[in-house]
C-alpha positions as CSV (number, residue, x, y, z in Angstrom):
1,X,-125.5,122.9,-19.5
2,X,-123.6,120.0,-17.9
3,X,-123.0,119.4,-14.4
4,X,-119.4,118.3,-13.3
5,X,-119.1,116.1,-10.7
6,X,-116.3,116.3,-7.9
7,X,-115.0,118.2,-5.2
8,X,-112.8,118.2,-2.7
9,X,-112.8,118.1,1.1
10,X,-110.1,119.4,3.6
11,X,-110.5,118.1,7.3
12,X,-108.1,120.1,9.7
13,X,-106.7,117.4,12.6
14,X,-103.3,118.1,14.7
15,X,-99.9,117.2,15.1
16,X,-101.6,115.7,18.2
17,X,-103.3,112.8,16.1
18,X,-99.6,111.2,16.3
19,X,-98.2,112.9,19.2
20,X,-98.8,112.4,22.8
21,X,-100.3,115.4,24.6
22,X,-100.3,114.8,28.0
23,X,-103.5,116.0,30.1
24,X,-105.3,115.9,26.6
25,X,-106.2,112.7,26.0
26,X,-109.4,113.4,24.3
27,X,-108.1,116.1,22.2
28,X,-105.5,113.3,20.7
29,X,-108.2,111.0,20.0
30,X,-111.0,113.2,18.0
31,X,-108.1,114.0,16.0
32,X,-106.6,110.4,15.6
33,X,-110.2,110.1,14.4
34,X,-110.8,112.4,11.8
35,X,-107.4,111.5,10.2
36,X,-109.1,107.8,10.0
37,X,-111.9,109.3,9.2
38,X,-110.2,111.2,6.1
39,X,-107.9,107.9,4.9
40,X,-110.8,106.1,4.9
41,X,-112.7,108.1,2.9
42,X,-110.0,108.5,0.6
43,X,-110.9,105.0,-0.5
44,X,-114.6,105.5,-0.7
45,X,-115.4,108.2,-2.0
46,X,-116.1,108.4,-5.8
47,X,-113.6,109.6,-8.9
48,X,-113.4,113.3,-8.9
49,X,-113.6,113.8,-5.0
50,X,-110.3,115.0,-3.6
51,X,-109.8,114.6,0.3
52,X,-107.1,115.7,2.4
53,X,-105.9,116.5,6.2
54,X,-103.7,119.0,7.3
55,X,-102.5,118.6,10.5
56,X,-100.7,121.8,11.8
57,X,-98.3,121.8,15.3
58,X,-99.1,124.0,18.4
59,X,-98.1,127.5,18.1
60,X,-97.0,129.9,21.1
61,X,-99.3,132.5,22.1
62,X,-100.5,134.1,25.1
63,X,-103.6,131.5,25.5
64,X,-101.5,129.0,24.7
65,X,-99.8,129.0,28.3
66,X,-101.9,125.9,29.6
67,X,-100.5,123.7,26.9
68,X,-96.9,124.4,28.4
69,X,-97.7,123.8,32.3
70,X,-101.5,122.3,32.1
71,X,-101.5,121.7,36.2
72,X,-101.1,125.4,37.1
């Protein structure tokens, strides 16, 4: 039996890694950081690996209430 190399990775970041999100200034950079993280990688890793980043926007929701007014 052969083995087949490859595979692929799939690194969830934010719309924050290119936004400003006041109050959350540490949040912004871990995920400005895995979306270097992912392009670099990109260019490193071997034929057959596949890597991607999705990075979704903030949805509303009840424990979401903070992101709206973070002082209160």
């Amino acid at each position: 039996m052969q083995v087949k190399a490859g595979g692929k990775v799939i690194n969830i970041s934010s719309v924050h890694e290119e936004l400003p999100f006041p109050h959350f200034a540490s949040y912004c950079a871990s995920k400005g950081g895995v979306k270097m993280l992912t392009r670099n990688l990109s260019s490193n890793l071997p034929s057959g690996i596949t890597i991607n980043n999705i990075a979704p926007g903030a949805i509303e929701h009840h424990h979401t209430k903070l992101l709206n007014d973070p002082v209160s």
